[in-house]
ZAZA-967283 format. One record per residue (C-alpha): residue number from 1; residue in three letters; x, y, z. Coordinates in pm, whole numbers. Example, Ala and Ser with C-alpha at 12.3 -4.5 7.8 and 13.67 -1.06 7.14 Angstrom:
<rs>
<r k="1" r="ALA" c1="1230" c2="-450" c3="780"/>
<r k="2" r="SER" c1="1367" c2="-106" c3="714"/>
</rs>
This chain:
<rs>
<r k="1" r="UNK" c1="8234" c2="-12288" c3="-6522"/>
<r k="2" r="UNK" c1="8305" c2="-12283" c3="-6878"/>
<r k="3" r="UNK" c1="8330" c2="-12011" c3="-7122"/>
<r k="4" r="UNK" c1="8524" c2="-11925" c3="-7440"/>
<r k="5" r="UNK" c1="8591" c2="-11564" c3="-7623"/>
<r k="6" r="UNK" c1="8535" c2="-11544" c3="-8027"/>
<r k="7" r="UNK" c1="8842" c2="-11367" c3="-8178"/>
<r k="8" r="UNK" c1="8779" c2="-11198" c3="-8508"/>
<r k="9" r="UNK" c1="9056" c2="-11111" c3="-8751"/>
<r k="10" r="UNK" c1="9363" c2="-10896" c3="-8555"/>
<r k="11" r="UNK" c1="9257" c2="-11044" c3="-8247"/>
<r k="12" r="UNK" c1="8945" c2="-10813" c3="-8201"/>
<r k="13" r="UNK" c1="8678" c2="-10955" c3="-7955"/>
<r k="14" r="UNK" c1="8430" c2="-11047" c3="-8118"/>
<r k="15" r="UNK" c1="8181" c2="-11274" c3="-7835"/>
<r k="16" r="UNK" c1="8192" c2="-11498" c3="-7595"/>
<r k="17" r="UNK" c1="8041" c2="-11842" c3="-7577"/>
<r k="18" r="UNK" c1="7846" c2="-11938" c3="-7266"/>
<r k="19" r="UNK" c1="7766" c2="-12340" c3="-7170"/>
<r k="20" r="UNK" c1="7406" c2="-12350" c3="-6932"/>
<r k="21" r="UNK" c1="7578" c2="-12484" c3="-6647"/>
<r k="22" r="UNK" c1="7793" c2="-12103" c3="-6590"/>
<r k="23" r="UNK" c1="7441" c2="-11994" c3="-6538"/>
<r k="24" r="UNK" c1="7333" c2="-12216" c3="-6226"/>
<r k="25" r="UNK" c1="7319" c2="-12026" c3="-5858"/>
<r k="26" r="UNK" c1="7474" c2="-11729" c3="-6100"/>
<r k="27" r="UNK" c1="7307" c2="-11426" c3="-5866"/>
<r k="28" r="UNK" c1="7052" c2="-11202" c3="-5944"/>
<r k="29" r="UNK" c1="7157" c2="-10826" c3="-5846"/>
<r k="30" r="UNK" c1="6837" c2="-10565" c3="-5826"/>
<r k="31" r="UNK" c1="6943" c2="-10184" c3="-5840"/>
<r k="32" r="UNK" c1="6878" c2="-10214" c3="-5495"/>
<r k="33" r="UNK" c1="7029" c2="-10538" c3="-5406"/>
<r k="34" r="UNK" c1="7010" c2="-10934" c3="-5457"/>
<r k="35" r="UNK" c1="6698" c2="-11090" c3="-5582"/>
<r k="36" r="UNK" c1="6829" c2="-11460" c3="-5568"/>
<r k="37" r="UNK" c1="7023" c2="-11691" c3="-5787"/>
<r k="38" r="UNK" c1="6942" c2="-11839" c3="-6125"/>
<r k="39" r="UNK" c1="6834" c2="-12215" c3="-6113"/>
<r k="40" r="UNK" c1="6768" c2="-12322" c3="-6449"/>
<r k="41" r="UNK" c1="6656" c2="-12100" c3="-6883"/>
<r k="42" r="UNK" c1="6364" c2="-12098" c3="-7049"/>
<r k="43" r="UNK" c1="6451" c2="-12112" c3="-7406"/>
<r k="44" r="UNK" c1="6211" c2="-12094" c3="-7737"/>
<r k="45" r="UNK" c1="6300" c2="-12377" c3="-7908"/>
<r k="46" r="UNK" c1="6191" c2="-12250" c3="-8244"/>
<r k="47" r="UNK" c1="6417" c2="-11989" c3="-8237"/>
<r k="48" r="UNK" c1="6725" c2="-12098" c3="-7982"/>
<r k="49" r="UNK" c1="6642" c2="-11793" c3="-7790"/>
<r k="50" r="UNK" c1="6689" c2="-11793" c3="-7399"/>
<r k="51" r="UNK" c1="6374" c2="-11624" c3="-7311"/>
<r k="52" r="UNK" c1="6360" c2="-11603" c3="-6913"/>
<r k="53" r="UNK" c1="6603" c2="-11689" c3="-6643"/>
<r k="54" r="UNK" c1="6412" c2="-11876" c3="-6371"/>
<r k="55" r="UNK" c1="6526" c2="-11686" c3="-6055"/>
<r k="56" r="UNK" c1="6514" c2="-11872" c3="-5720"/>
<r k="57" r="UNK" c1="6457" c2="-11592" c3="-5443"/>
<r k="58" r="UNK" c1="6554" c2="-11829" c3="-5160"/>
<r k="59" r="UNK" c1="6451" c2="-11691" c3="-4834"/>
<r k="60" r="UNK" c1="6400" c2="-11331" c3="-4934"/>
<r k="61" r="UNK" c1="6063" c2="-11435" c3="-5068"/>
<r k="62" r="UNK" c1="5971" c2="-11731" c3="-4904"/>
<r k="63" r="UNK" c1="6093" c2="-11938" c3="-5207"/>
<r k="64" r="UNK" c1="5918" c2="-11806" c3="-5461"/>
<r k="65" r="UNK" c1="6085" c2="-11829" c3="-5817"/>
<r k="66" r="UNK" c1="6018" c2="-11572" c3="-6030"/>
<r k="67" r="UNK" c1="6091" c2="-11556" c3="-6438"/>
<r k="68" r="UNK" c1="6354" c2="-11238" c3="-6556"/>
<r k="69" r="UNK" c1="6416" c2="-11160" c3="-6952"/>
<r k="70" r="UNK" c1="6755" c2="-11112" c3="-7070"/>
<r k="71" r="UNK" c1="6646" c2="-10805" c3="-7182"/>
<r k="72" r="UNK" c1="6666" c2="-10677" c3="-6871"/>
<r k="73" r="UNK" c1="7065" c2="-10758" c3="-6741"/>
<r k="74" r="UNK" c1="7281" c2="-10445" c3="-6738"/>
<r k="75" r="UNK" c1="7552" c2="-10604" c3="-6614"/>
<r k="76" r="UNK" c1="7704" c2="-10978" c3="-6617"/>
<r k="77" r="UNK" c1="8053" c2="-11111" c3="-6440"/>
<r k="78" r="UNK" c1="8088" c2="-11457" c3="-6495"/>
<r k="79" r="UNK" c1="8389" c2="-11501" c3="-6296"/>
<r k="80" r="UNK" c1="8227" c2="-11349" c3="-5994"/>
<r k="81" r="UNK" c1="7934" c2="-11558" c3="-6101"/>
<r k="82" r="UNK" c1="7676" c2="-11199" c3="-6079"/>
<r k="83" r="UNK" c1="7430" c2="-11097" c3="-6363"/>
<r k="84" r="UNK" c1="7276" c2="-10732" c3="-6241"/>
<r k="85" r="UNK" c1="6918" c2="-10607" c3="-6375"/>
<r k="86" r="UNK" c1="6753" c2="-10296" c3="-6458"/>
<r k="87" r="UNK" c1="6476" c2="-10393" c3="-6174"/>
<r k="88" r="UNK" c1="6394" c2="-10283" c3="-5830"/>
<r k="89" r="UNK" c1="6325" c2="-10558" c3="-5507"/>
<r k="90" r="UNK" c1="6012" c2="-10425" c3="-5507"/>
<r k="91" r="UNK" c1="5923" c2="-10450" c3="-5847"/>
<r k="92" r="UNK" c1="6046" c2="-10835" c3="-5858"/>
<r k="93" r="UNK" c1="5803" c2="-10920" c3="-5542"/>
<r k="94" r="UNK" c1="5519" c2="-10734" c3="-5673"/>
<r k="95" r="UNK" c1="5527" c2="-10935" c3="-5972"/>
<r k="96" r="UNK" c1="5282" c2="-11227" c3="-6078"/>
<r k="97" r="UNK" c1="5330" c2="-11589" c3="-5951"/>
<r k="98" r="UNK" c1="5464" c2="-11867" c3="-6153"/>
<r k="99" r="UNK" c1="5478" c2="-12244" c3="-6082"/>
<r k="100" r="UNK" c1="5762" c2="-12372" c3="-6280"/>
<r k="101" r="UNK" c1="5612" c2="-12671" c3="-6184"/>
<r k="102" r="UNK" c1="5396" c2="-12651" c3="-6507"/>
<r k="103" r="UNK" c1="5419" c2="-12504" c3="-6847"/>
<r k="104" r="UNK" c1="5499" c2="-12140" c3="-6866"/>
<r k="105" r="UNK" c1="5142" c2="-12028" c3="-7049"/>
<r k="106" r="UNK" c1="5139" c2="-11792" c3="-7288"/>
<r k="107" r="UNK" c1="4834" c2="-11574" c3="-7056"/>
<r k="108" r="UNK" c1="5092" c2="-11575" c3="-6785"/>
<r k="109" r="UNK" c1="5373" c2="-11426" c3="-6950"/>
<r k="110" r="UNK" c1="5119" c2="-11171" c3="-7103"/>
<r k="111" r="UNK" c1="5064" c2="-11064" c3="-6729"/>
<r k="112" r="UNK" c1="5419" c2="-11092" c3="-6666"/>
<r k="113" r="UNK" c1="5507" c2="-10863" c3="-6994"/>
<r k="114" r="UNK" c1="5240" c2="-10589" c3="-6889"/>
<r k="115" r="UNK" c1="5311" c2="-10598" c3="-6517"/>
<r k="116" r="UNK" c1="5679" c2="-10489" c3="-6636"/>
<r k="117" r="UNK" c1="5577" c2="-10241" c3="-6961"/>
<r k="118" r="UNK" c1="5790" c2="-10532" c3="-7140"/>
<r k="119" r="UNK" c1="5746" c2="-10570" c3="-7512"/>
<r k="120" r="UNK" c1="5586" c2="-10891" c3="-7658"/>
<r k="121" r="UNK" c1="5885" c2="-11122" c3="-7755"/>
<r k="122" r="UNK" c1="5624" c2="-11316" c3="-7944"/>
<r k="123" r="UNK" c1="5486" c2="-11067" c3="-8155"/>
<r k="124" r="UNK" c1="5561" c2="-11074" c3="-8548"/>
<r k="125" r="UNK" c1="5797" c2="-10991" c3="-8701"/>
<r k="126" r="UNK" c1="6058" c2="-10935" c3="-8478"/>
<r k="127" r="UNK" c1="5997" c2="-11302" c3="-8304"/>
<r k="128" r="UNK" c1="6122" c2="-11451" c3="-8624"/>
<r k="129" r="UNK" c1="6424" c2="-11283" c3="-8567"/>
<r k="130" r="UNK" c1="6411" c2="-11354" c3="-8198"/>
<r k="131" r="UNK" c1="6393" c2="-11009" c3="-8127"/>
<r k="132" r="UNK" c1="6129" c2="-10825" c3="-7910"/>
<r k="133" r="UNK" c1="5962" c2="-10541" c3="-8113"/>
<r k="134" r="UNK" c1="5718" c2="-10263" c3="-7899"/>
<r k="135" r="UNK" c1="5333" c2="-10372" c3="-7988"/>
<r k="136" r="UNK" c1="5011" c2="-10204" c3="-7918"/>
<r k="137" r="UNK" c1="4914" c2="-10323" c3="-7517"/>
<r k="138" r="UNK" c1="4643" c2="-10543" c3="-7442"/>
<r k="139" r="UNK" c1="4308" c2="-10372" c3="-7399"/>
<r k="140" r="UNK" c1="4129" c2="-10681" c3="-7242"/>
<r k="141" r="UNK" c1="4146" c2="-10681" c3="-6845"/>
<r k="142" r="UNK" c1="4334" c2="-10997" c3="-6769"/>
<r k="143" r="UNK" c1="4099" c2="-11145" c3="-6552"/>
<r k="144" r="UNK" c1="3877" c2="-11177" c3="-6812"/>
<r k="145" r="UNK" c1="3891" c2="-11449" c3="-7086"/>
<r k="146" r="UNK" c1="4252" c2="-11424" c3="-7243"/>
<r k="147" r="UNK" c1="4258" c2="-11361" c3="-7588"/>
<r k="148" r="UNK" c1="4474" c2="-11380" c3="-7868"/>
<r k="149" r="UNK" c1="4790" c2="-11138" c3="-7861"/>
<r k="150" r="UNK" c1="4965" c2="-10887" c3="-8067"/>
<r k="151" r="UNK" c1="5150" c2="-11091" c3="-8319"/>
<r k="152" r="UNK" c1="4970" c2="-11415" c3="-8288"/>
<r k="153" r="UNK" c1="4763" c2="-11488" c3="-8637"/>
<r k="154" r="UNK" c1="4473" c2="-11614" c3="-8486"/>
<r k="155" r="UNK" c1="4404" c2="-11234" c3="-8328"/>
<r k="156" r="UNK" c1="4229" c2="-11108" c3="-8637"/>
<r k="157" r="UNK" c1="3994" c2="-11384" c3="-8597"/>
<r k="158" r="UNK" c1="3931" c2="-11299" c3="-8212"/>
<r k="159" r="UNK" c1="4030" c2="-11666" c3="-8118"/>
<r k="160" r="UNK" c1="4087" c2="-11718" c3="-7720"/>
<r k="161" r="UNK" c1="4438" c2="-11705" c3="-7609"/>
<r k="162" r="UNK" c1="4558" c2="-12055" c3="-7463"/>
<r k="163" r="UNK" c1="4593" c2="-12076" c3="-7134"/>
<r k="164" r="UNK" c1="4820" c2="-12419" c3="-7168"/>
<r k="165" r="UNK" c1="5172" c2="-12404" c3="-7145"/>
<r k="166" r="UNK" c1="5395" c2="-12266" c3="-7459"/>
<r k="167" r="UNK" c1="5445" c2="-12540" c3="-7710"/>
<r k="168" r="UNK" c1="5815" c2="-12374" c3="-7772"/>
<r k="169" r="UNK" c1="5892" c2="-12286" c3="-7441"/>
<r k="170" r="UNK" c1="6141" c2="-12503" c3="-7311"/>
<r k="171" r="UNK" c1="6364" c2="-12567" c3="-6985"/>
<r k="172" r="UNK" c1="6735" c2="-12654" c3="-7042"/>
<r k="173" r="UNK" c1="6698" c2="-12891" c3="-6729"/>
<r k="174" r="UNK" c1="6428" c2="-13064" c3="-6891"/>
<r k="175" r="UNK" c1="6580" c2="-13058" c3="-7233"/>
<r k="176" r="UNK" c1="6912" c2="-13226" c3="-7091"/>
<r k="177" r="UNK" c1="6912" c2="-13578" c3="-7123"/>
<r k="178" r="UNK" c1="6720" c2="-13605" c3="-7459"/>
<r k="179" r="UNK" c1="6866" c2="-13815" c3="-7659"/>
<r k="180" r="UNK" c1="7060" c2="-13741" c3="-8003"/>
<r k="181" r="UNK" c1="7022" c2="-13940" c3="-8353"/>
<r k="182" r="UNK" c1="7229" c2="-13846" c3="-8658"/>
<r k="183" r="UNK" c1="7090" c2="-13984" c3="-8981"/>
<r k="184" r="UNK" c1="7246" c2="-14307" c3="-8934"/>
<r k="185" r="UNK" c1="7176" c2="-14347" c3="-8561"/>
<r k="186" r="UNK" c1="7204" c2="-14260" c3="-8223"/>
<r k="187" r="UNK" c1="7486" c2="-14074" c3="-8079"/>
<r k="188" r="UNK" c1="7485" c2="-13999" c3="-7721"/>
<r k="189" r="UNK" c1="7247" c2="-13755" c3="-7549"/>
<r k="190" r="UNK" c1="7230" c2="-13364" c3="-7479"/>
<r k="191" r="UNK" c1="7452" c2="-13277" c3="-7151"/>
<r k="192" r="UNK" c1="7401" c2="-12890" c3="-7220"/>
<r k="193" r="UNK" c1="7417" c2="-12591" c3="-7451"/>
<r k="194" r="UNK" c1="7644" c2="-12323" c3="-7516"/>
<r k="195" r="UNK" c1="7476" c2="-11961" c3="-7591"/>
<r k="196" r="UNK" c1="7619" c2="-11617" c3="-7718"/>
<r k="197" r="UNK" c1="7693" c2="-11378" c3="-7422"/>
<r k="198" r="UNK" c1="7515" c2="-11077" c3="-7527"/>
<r k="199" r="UNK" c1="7253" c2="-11190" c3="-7771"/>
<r k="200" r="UNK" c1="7117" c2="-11519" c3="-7536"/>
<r k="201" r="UNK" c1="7111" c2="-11742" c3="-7859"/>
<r k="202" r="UNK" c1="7179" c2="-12084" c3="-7787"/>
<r k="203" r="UNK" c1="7437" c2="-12196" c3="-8077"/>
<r k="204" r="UNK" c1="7537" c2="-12549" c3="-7984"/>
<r k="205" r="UNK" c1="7451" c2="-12864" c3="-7803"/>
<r k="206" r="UNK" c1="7700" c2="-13041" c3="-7591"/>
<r k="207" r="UNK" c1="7668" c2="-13399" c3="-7656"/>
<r k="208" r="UNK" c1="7763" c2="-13671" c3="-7436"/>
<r k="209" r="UNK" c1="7899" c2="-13978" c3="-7664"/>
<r k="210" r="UNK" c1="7979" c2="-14223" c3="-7403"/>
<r k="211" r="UNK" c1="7767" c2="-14475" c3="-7477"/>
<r k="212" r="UNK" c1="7914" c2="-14476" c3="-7822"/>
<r k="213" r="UNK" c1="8265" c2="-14270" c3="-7810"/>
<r k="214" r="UNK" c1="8377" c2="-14393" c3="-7458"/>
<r k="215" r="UNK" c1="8497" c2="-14069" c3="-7315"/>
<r k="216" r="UNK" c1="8432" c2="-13792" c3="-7564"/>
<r k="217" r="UNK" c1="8197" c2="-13465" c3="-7561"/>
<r k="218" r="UNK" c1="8099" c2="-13323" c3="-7883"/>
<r k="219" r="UNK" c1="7928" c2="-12977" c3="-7965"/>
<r k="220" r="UNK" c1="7728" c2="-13016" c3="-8252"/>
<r k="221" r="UNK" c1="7560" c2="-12694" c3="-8418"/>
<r k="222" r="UNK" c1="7210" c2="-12623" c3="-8331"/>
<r k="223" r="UNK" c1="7104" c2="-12562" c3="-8718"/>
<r k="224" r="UNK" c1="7159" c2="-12917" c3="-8753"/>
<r k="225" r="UNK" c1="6851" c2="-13015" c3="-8582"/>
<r k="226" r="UNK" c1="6620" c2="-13167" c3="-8802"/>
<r k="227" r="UNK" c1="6343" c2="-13241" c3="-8592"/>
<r k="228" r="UNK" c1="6293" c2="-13244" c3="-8213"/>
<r k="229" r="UNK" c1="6043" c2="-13470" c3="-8006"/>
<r k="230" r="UNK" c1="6053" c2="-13366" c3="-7678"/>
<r k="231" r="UNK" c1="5748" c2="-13609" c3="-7563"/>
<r k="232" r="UNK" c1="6018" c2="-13899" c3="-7695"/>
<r k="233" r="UNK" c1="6320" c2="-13721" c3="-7531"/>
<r k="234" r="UNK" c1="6479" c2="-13726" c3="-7911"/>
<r k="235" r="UNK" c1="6653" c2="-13471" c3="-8098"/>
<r k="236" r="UNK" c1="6776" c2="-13522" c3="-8473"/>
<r k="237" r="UNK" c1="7022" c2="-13378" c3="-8675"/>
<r k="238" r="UNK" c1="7143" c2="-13410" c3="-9027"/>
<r k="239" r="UNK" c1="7471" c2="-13554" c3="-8996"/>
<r k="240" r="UNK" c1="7592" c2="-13787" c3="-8970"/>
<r k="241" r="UNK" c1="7749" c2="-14024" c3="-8705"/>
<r k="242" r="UNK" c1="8109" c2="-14009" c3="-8847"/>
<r k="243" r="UNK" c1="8069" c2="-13617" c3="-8861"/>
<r k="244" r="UNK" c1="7980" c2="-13578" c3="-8525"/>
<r k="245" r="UNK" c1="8279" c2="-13862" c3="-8438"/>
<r k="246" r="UNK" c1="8533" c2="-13648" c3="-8591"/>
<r k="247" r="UNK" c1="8396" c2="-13306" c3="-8438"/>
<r k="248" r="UNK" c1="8643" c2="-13118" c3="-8228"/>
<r k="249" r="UNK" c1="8621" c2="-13257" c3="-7835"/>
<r k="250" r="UNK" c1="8426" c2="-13009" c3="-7562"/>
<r k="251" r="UNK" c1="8596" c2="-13079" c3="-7236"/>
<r k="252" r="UNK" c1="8507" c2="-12869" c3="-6978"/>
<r k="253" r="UNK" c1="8799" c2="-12942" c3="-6771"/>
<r k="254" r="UNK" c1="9097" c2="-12791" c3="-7025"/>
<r k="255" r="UNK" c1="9180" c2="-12441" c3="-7107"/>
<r k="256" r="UNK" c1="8940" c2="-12350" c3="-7440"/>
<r k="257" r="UNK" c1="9156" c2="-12188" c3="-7730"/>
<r k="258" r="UNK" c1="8978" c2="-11886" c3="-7861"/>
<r k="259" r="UNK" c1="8979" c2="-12046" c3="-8225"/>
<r k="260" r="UNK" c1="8734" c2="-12297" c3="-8087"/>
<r k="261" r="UNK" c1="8375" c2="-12169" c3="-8282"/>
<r k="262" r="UNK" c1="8584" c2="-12156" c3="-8586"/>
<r k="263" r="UNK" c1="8709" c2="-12533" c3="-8585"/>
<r k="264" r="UNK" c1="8339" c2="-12624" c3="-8475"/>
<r k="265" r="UNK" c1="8202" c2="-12446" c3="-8780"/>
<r k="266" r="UNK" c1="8452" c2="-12530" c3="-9012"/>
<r k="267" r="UNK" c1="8426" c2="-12877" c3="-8971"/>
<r k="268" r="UNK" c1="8028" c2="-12898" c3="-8952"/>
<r k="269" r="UNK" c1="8073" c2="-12648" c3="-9248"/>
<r k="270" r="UNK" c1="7755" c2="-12418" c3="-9085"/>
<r k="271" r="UNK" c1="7757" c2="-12191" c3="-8783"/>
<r k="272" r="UNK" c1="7607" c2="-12238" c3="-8491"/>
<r k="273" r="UNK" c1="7305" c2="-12058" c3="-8516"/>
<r k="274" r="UNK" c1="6940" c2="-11985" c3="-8433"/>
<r k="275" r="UNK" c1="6740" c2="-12134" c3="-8745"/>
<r k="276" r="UNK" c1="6396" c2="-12261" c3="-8686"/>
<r k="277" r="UNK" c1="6290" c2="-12619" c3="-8787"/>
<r k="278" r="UNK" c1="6036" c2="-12865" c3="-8751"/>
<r k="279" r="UNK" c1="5930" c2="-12971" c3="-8441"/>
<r k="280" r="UNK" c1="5714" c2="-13248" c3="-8261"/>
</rs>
């Protein structure tokens, strides 16, 4: 488990950073009781916005896994490893299957979103913001041919909703392992990210340089990316290879001093943030 707290001026909280891994087998508390443990994060890659937690109900379900918002957690304890939700048991089993086996589709999470009375994350212009804004329901039965959403600019022109899975929609277990190039070549390779507790922005990627740094992590500010092709497992960012050399070390195993962000986006000169960029 990792985490760090943000101190503003006069030592005044200001937020804590989270790395993906404090997530994992983190449990899922219903109103009424435990709805399973978290296995893995959607995030929307054009935004660095964690979008779902993909909850593993273990036995209680048979092993289904079902797909909760952020949006939804009243309540998180990461010591205790516990994130509650403003849901009920029986809400969670009476919602729609998903086989994280394949792409999350946009028609799913439409079900998914009106099954709940959840607001369309996607719909404009909150989404560029990466924040969920009320919209105007579907009126088409969703058995019927899915078509375009709230929000998305093909709906004026009555365009079918894809069924395929979410070009942005990403899992962080999938996404680890990609590797990293700086402008003047390759670096290492993503071993995680580190999101704001609170908001669910993912602000950094930890970056494993052992193939060129024997030994050293780096966390490298996600508005560096440049471009990401995640059919070529590569991510790029604009800096370059001595930048990222002389970053400030992420190890997981010491005590993190609360001036930690600060050093990071000092020396990067940006902050970690949610910007959206090209992608592949």
């Amino acid at each position: 488990m990792w985490y760090c707290l943000g101190v503003a001026p006069g030592n005044v909280p200001r937020f804590m950073i989270i790395n993906g891994k404090t997530t994992e087998h983190c449990e899922i508390r219903a109103r009424d009781g435990s709805v399973g443990k978290v296995r893995d994060l959607y995030f929307d890659d054009q935004h660095w916005q964690v979008r779902y937690l993909v909850v593993d109900t273990g036995t209680w379900l048979a092993g289904r896994t079902v797909l909760i918002p952020p949006h939804v957690i009243t309540s998180r304890d990461w010591h205790q490893s516990s994130l509650g939700v403003n849901l009920t048991k029986e809400q969670v089993r009476n919602s729609p299957d998903v086989d994280t086996q394949r792409p999350v589709s946009r028609q799913y999470e439409a079900s998914l979103h009106e099954y709940y009375g959840w607001p369309y994350y996607w719909a404009a212009p909150a989404a560029a913001a990466g924040i969920a804004e009320p919209t105007v329901p579907m009126v088409t039965p969703l058995s019927a041919a899915p078509r375009a959403l709230p929000g998305d600019p093909r709906a004026t022109a009555g365009e079918p909703m894809r069924s395929e899975g979410d070009p942005h929609l990403r899992s962080l277990h999938a996404v680890k392992g990609s590797h990293l190039a700086a402008t003047d070549g390759s670096v290492g390779h993503v071993e995680d990210f580190l999101f704001e507790d609170g908001a669910w922005t993912l602000r950094y990627m930890i970056v494993d340089t052992r193939n060129w740094l024997p030994g050293k992590t780096v966390a490298v500010p996600v508005s560096a990316v440049s471009d990401i092709d995640w059919l070529e497992s590569k991510v790029r960012v604009d800096l370059t290879r001595e930048a990222i050399k002389n970053g400030p070390e992420f190890n997981e195993a010491r005590p993190v001093p609360s001036d930690y962000t600060d050093r990071l986006n000092a020396h990067f000169g940006r902050r970690g943030g949610s910007t959206a960029r090209r992608q592949s």
